[in-house]
C-alpha positions as CSV (number, residue, x, y, z in Angstrom):
1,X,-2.1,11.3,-29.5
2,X,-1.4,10.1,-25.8
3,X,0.6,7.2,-25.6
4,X,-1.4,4.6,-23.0
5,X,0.7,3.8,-20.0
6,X,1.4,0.1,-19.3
7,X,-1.3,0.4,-16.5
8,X,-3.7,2.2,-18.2
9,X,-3.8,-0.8,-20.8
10,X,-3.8,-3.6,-17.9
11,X,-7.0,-1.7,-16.6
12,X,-8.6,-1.8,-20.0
13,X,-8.1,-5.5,-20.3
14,X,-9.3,-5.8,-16.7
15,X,-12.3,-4.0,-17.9
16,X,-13.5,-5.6,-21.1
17,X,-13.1,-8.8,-19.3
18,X,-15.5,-7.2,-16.7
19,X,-18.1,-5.8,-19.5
20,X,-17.6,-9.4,-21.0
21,X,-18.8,-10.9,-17.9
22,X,-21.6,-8.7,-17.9
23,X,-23.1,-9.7,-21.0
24,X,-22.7,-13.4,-20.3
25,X,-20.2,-13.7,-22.9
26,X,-17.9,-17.4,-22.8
27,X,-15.7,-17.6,-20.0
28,X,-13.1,-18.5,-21.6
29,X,-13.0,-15.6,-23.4
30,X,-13.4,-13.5,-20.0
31,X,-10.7,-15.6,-18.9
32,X,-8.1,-14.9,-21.6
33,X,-8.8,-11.2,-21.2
34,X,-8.0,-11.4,-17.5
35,X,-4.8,-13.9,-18.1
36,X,-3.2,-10.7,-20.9
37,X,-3.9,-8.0,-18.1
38,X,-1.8,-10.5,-15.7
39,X,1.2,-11.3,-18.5
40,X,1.9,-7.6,-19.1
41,X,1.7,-6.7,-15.3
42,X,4.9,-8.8,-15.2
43,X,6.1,-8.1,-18.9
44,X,9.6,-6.2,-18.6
45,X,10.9,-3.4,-20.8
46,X,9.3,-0.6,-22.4
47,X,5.6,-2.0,-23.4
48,X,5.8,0.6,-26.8
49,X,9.1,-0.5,-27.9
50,X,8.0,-4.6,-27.6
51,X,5.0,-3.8,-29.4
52,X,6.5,-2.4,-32.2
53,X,9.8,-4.5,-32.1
54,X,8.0,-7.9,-31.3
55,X,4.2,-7.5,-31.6
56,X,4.6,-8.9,-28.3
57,X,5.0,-12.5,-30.3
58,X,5.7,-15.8,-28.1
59,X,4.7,-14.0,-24.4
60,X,2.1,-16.7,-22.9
61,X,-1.1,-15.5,-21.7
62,X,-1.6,-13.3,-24.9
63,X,-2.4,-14.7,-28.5
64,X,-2.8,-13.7,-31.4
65,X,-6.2,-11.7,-31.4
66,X,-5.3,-9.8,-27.8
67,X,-1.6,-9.4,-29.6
68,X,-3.8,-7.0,-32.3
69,X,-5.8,-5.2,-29.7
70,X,-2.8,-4.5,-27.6
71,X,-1.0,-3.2,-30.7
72,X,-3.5,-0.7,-31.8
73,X,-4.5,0.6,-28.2
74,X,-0.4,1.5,-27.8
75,X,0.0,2.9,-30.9
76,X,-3.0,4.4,-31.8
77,X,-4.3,5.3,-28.0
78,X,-7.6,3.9,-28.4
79,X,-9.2,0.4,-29.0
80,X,-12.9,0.4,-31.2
81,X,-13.7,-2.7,-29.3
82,X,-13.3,-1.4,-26.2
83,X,-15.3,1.7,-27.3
84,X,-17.8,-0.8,-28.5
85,X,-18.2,-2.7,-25.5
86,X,-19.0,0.1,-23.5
87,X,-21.4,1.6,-25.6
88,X,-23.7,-1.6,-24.7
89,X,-23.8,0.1,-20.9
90,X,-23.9,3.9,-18.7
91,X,-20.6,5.1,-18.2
92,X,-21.1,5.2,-14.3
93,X,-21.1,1.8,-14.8
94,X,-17.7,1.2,-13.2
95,X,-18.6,2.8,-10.4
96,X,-19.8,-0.5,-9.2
97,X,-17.5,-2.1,-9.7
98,X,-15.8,0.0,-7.3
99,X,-18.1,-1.2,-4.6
100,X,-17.1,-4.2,-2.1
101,X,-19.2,-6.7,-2.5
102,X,-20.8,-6.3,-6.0
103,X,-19.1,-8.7,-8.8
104,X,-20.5,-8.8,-12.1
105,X,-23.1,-11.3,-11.8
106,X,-24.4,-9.2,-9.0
107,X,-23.8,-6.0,-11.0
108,X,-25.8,-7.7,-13.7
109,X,-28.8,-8.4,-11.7
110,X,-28.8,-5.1,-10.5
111,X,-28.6,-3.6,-13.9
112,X,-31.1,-5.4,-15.6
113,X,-33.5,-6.0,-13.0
114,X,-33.5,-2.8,-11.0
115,X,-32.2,0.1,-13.6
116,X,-28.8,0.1,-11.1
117,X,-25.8,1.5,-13.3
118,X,-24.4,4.1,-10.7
119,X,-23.6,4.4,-7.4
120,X,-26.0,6.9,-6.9
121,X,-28.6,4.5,-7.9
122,X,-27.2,1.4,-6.1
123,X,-27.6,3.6,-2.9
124,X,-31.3,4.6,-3.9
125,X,-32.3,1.1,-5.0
126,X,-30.8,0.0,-1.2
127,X,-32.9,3.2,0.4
128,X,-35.8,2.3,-0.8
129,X,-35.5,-2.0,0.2
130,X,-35.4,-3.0,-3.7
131,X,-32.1,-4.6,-3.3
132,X,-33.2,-6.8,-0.4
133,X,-36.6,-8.2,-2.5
134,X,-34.0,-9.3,-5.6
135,X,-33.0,-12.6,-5.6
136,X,-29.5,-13.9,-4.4
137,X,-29.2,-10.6,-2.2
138,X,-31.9,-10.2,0.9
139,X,-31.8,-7.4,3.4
140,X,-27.7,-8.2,5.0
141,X,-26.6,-8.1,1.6
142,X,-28.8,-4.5,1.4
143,X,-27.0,-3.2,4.8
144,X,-23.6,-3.9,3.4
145,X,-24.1,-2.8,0.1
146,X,-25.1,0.5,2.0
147,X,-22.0,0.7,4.7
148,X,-19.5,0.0,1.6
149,X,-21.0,2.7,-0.4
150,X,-20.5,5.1,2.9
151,X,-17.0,3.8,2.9
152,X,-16.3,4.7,-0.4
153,X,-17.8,8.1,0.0
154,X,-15.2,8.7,3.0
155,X,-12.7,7.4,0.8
156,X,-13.4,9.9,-2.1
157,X,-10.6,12.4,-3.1
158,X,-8.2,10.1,-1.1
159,X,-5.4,7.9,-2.8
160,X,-3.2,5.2,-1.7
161,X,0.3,6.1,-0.8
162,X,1.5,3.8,-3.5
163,X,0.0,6.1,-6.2
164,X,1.2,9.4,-5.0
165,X,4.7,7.9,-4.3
166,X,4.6,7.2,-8.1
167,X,3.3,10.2,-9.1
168,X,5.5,12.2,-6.7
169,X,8.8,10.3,-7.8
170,X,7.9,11.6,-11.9
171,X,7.2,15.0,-11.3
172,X,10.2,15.1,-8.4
173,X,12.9,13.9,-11.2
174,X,11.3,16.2,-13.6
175,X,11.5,19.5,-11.8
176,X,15.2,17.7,-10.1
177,X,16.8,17.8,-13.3
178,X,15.1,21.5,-14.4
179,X,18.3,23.8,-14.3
180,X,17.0,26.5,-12.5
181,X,16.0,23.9,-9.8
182,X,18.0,25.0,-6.3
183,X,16.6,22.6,-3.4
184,X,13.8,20.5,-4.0
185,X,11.2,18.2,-2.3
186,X,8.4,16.3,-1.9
187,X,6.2,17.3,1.2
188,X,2.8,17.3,2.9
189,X,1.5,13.6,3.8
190,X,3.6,11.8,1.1
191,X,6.5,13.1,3.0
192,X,5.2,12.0,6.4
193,X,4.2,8.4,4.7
194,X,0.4,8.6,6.0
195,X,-0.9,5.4,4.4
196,X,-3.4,7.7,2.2
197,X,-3.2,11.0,0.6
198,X,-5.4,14.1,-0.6
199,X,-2.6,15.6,-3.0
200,X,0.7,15.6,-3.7
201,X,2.8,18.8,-2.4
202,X,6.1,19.6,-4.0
203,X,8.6,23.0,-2.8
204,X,11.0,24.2,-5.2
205,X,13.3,27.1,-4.5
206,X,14.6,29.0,-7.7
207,X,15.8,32.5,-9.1
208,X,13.2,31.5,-12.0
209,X,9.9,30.4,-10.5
210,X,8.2,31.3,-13.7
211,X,10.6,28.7,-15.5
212,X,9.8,26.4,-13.1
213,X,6.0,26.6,-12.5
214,X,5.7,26.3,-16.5
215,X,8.2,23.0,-16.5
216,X,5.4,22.1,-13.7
217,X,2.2,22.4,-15.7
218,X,3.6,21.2,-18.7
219,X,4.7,17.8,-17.2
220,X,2.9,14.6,-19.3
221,X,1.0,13.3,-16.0
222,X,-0.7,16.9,-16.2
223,X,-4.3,16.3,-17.3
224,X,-6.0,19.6,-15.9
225,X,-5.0,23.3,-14.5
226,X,-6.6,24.0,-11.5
227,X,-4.7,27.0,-10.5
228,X,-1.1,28.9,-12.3
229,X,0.9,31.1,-10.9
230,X,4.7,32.2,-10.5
231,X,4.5,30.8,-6.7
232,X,1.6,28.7,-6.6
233,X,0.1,25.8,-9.0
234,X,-2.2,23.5,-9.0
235,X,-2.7,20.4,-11.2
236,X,-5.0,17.1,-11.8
237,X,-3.0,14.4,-12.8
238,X,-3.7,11.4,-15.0
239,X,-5.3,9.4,-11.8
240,X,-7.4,12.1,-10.7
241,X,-4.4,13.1,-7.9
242,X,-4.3,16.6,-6.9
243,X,-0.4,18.4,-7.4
244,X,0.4,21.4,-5.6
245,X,3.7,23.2,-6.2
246,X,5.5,25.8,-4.1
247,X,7.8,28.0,-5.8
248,X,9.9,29.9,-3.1
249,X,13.0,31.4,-2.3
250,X,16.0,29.4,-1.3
251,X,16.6,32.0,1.8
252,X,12.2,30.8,2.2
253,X,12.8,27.0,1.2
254,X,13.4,25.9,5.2
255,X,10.1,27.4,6.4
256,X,8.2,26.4,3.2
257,X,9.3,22.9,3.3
258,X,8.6,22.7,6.8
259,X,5.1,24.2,6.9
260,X,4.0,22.2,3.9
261,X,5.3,19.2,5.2
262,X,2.8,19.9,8.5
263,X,0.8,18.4,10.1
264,X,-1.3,21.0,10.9
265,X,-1.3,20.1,14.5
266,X,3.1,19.6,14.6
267,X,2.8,22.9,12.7
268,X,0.4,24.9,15.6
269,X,2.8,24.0,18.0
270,X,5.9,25.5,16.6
271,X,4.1,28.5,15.5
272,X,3.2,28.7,19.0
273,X,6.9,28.0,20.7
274,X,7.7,31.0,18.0
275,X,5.1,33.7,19.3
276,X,6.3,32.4,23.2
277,X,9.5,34.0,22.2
278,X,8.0,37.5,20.5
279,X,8.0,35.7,16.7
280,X,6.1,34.8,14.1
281,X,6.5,32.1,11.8
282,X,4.7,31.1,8.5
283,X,5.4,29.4,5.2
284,X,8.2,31.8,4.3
285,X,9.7,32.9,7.4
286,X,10.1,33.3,10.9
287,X,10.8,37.1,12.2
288,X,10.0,39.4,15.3
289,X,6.5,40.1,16.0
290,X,7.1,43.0,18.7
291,X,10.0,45.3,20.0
292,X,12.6,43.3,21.8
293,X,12.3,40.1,20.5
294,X,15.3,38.3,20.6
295,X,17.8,38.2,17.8
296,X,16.8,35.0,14.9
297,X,19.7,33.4,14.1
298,X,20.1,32.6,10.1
299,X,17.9,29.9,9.2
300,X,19.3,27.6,6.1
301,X,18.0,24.1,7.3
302,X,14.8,22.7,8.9
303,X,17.2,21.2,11.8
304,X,18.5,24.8,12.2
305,X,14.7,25.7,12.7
306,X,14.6,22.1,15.8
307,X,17.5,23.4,17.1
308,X,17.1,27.2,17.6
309,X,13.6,26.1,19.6
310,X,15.3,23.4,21.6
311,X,14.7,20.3,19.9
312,X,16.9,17.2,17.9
313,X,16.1,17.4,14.5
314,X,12.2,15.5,13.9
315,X,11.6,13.4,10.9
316,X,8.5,14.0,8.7
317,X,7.3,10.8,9.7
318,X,6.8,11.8,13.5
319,X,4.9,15.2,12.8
320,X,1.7,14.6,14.2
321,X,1.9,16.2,17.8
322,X,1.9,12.3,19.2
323,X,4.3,12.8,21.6
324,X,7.6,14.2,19.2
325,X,8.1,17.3,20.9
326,X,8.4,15.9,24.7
327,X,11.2,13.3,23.3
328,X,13.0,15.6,21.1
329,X,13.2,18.2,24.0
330,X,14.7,15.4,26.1
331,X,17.2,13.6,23.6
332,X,14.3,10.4,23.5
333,X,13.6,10.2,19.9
334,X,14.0,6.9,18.2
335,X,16.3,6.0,15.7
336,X,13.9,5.0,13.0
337,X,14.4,2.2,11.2
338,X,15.6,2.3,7.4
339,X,14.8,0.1,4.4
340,X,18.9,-0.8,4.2
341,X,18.1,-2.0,7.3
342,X,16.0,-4.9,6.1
343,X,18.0,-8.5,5.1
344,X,15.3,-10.6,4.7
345,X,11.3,-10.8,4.5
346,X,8.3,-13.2,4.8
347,X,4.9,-13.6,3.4
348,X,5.2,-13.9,-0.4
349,X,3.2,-16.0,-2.7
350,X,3.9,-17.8,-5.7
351,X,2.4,-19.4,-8.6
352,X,1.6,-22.1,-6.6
353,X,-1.4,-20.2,-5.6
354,X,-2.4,-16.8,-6.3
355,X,1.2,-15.2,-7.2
356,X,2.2,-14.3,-10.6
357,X,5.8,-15.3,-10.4
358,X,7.5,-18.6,-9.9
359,X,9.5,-19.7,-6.5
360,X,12.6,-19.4,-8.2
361,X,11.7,-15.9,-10.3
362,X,10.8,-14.6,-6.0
363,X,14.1,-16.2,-5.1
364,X,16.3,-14.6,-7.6
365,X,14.6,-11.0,-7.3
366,X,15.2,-10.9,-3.7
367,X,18.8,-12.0,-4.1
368,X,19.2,-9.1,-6.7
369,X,17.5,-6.4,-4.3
370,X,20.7,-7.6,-1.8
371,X,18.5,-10.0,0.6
372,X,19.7,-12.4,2.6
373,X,16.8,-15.0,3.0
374,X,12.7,-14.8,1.8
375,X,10.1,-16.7,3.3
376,X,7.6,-18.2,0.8
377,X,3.5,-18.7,2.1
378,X,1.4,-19.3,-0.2
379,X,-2.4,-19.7,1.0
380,X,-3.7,-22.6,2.8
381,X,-6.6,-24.9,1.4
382,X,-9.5,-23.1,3.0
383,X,-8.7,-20.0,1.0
384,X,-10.1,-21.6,-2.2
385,X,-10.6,-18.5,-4.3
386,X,-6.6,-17.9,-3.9
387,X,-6.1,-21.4,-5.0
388,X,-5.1,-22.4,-1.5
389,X,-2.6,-25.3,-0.9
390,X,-3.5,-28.7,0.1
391,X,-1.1,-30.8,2.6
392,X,0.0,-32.9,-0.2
393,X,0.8,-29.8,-2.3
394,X,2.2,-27.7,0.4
395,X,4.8,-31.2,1.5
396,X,5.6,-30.5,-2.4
397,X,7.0,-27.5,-2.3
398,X,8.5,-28.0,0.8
399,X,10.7,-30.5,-1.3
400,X,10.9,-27.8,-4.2
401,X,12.8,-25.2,-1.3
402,X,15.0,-27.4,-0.1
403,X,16.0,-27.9,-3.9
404,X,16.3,-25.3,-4.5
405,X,18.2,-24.2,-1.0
406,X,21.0,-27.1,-2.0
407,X,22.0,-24.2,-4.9
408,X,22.2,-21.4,-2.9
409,X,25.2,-19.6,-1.5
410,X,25.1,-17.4,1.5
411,X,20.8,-16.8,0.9
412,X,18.1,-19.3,1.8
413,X,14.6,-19.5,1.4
414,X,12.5,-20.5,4.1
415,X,9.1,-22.8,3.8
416,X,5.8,-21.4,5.1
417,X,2.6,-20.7,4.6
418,X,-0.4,-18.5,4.9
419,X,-2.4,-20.5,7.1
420,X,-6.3,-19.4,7.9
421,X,-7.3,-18.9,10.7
422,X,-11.1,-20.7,10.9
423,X,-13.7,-19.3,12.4
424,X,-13.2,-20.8,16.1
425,X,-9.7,-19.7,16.0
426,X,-8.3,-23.7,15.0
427,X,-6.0,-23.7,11.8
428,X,-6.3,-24.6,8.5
429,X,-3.5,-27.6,8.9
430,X,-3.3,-29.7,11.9
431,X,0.2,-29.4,13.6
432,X,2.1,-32.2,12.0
433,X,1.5,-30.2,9.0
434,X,2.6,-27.1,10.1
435,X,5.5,-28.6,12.1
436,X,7.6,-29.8,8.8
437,X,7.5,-25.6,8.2
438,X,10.3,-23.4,8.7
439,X,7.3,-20.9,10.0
440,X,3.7,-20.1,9.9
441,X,1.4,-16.6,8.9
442,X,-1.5,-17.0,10.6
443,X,-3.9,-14.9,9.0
444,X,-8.2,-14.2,8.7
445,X,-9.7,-14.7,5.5
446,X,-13.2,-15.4,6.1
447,X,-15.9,-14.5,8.7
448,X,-15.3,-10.9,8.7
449,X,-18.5,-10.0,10.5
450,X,-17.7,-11.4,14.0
451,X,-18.5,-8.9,17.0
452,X,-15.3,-8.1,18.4
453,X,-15.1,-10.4,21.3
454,X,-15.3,-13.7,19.4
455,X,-13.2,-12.3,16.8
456,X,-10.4,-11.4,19.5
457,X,-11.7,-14.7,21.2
458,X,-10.8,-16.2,17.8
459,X,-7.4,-14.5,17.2
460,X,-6.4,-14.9,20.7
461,X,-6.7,-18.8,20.1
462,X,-4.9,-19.2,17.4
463,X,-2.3,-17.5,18.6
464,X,-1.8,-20.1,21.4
465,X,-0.6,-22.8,19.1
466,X,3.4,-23.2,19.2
467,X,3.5,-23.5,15.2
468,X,2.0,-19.8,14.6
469,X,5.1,-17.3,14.0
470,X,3.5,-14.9,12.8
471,X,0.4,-12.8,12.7
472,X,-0.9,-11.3,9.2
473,X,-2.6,-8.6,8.6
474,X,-4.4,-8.2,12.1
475,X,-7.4,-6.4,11.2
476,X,-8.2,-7.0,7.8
477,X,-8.3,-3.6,6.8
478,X,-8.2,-2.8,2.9
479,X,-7.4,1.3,2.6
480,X,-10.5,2.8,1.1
481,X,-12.5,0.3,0.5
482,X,-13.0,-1.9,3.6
483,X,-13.1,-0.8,7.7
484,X,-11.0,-3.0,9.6
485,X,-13.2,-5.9,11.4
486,X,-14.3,-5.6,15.0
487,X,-11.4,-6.9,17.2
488,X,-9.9,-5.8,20.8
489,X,-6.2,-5.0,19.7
490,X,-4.8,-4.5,22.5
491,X,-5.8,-7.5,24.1
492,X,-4.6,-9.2,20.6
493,X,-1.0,-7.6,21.3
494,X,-1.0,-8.8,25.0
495,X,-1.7,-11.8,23.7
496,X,1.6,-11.7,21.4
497,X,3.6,-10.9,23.8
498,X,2.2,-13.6,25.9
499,X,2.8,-16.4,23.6
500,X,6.3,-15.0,22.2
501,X,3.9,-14.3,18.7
502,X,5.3,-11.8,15.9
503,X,3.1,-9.5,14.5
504,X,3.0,-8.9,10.6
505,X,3.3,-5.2,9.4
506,X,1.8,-5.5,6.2
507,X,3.2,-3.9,3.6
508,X,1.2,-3.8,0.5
509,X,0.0,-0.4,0.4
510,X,-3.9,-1.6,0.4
511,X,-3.1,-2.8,3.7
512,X,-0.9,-1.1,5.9
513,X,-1.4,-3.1,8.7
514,X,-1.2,-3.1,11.7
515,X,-2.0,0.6,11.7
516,X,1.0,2.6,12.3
517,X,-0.6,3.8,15.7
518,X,-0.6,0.8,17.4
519,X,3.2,0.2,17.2
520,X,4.6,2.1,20.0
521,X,1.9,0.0,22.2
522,X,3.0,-3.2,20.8
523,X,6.6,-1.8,21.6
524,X,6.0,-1.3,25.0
525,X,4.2,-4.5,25.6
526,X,7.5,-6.1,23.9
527,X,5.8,-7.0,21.1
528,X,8.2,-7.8,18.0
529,X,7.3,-6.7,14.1
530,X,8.1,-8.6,11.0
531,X,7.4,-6.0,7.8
532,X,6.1,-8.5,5.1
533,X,5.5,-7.4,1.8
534,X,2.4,-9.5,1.1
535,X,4.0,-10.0,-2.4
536,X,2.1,-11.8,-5.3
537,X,4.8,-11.4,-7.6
538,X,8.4,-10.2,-7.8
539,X,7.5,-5.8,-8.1
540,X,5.5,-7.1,-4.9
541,X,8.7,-7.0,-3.0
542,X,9.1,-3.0,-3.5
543,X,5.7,-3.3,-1.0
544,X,9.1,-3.1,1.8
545,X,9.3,0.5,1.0
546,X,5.6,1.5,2.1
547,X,5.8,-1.1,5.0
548,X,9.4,0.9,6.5
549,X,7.3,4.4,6.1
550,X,4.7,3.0,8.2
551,X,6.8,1.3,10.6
552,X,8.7,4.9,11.0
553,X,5.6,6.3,11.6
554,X,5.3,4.4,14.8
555,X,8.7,4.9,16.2
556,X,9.7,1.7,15.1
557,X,13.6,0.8,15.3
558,X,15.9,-1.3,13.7
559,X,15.7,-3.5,16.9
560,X,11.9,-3.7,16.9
561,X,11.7,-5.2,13.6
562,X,13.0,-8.8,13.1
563,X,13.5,-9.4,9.8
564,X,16.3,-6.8,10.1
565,X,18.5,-9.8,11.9
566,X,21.2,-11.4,9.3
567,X,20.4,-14.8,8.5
568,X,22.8,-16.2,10.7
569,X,20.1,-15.0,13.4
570,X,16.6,-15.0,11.9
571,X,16.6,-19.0,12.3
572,X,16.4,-18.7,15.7
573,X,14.0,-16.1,15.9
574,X,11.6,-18.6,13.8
575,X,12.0,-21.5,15.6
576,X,12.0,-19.5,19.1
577,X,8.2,-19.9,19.8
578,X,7.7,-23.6,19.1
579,X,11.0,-24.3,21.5
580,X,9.3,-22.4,24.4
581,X,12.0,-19.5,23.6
582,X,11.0,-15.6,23.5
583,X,11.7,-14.5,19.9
């Protein structure tokens, strides 16, 4: 029997409150579903050893009946009600639910008007115009249905780089602690922190690769075998993530770990700087291709490989032929910035709207993960379905911050808020609001579908006002499952450096944005980045990690990124734009 994973049970909840939805069943009962999902998200501890040492008695958000179903899906790995449920529909089903766009009462209409219970059949029923004749859709609806289905198909194979980090990290301490493990490491695009993945490469050198590859395909994330062998492995894992493993030499392990790292295009170029000097390199060395060559020096470290061709030692994140080799040939490359680096961070939510923790649960964890000050804002009013704040509300917890600021010692927590940007680039609060803030996000929520000159128009406005900090999330972009809207970028980071404006590197893996390309622009144009973790609950703080590999990516430094400044410094950073000061 396979023990269910904490999220694999969350994502069952999630999805009988779906299939509960879809049959019209009592909201409430959706509802409660939905609320148990939430409460174990943020349950601590081992979710086995509660169950059978509590029966998860006394949590709120999960009574008595879900208590039951929880118990026997953990200890039994499956749930008949669950099983039930879904015997009332296809299983390709959930692919639709997968789609933008489509919730279950539109799923619902689909199914049981037009036959729809696939993807496959979603993009037929759109082909053919019988999505635009059904009620409560009509012929836009139709066209987006169609471009978020060609999204998803673009998408397909790729993962986030917060689930391969997660899978990576397992298997990594797995084969780390194997005995005949020599050097070890995680490469390809999970080592370069690309914002999405294909697979997960790992390079192990050993005297035992047989011993290794089997302690590789016998790890418990390993749901399939695609390929076995004493060198080479492949796997599926539990999330439908590809594994690769490459079992080498240690006297191999630089080249290997190099090549595998890539990308392909950093990896043509010193393949052909080798064959310039009579070589050849591949993945497991790097010797004379004709009579004459010159001598090879011994090889035991990739920065012995940088340095024999002329170059400082590049970091994975830089490997894309962007620009590394020029610097790193002149003694120009950055020095990127690190997550030790970070004191403080903006952008969280709390309960207040759409988080799952409390102001003082966000305040505690980011005193425990060694920050000096967090910046709390939650949603403004317009963003409804995130239970946005009011003005009355938001003056509360204004008061509730500075309470709770009166306990602190040598931390502080700074009042904001998430404040929409409307659809002719005005704000969500008028100024006299905003100006009783310590700062301001300024972020799009609505109106996706602008063409890009009113949306930079739009942008660009907002912008303008003295209040706005900070810009979130500049495109909109959610990885693999929604394009970025139309908007002139550069213009919009002109326009930040015009009006002294931060701009927001998001951090929660779904976003990633700004898009690690546009950061050496927004550099150049003197543009400053804040790396906000978007957090909705206190594990939304480790977002940090995935927003540092992204701000490495572009040849960010510890002086590009504010929120690196000690708190003795950040005040004035924040209050900078509103005083007529350069941040």
């Amino acid at each position: 029997m396979s023990v269910p994973s904490r999220d694999q049970v969350v994502e069952i909840l999630e999805r009988i409150a779906l299939l509960l939805e879809l049959r019209g069943e009592n909201p409430f009962k959706v509802r409660a579903y939905r609320n148990g999902a939430r409460a174990l998200e943020l349950l601590e501890g081992d979710l086995p050893s509660l169950v059978r040492e509590t029966g998860l008695e006394g949590i709120p958000g999960i009574g008595e009946a879900l208590r039951e179903k929880i118990g026997t899906l953990v200890q039994t790995g499956k749930l008949p009600y669950y099983e039930e449920l879904r015997a009332h529909f296809p299983p390709t089903l959930f692919e639709l639910f997968d789609v933008p766009g489509l919730g279950p009462k539109k799923i619902k209409a689909l199914y049981e008007q037009l036959g729809v219970a696939s993807a496959d059949d979603l993009e037929a029923a759109c082909r053919s115009g019988r999505v635009a004749d059904l009620e409560g859709f009509g012929a836009k609806t139709q066209e987006k249905l169609l471009h978020a289905l060609d999204l998803l198909k673009q998408g397909t194979g790729r993962h986030l780089a917060s689930a391969a980090a997660t899978a990576a990290t397992a298997l990594y301490d797995a084969l780390r602690a194997h005995p005949d493990t020599i050097r070890l490491s995680v490469g390809g695009s999970t080592r370069r922190r690309n914002d999405t993945v294909h697979d997960i490469d790992l390079i192990v050198s050993t005297r035992q690769p047989a011993e290794i590859s089997r302690a590789f395909l016998g790890h418990p994330l390993v749901t399939a075998v695609l390929a076995a062998g004493d060198t080479k492995s492949s796997v599926v894992l539990q999330d439908g993530l590809q594994a690769d493993l490459r079992v080498v030499t240690d006297a191999e392990y630089p080249f290997a770990l190099n090549y595998f790292t890539g990308s392909k295009e950093h990896n043509i170029v010193l393949r052909g700087l080798a064959q310039e000097r009579g070589w050849t390199l591949n993945e497991y060395r790097l010797a004379p291709a004709r009579k004459g060559a010159p001598e090879i020096p011994k090889i035991r470290e990739e920065s012995d490989l940088y340095r024999l061709f002329g170059f400082d030692y590049i970091e994975p994140e830089l490997r894309e032929n962007r620009g590394e080799f020029e610097a790193a040939a002149e003694g120009r490359l950055p020095d990127l910035v690190r997550l030790e680096n970070i004191r403080g961070t903006f952008h969280c939510h709390t309960t207040a709207s759409d988080g799952r923790s409390s102001l003082a649960e966000m305040a505690s964890a980011a005193r425990e993960l060694g920050l000096q000050y967090l910046g709390i804002a939650d949603h403004s009013k317009a963003s409804v379905q995130a239970n946005g704040l009011d003005a009355a509300r938001l003056k509360r917890q204004v008061g509730e911050i500075a309470a709770l600021n009166s306990d602190q010692d040598g931390f502080r927590v700074f009042s904001g808020t998430e404040c929409d940007i409307l659809k002719d680039g005005t704000l969500d609060f008028p100024d006299k609001v905003l100006k009783q803030l310590d700062y301001v996000v300024a972020s799009i929520h609505s109106s996706f579908t602008m063409d890009e000159a009113a949306m930079t128009k739009r942008i660009i406005r907002a912008m303008t006002n003295p209040h706005v900090t900070m810009l979130g999330h500049l495109t909109g972009r959610l990885l693999l499952r929604r394009e970025p809207y139309a908007v002139n970028i550069p213009a919009v980071l002109e326009a930040a450096a015009e009006t002294g404006t931060l701009v927001e590197l998001n951090a929660d893996p779904h976003r990633l944005d700004l898009d690690w390309r546009w950061w050496r622009l927004a550099r150049e144009k003197g543009v400053r980045c804040v790396i906000n973790p978007d957090a909705h609950s206190v594990a939304g703080l480790q977002n940090l990690y995935f927003g540092i590999g992204s701000a490495r990516k572009g040849w960010l430094t510890k002086a590009d990124v504010v929120n690196c400044l000690p708190l003795s410094k950040i005040t004035g950073v924040l209050s900078a734009k509103r005083e007529g000061r350069k941040p």
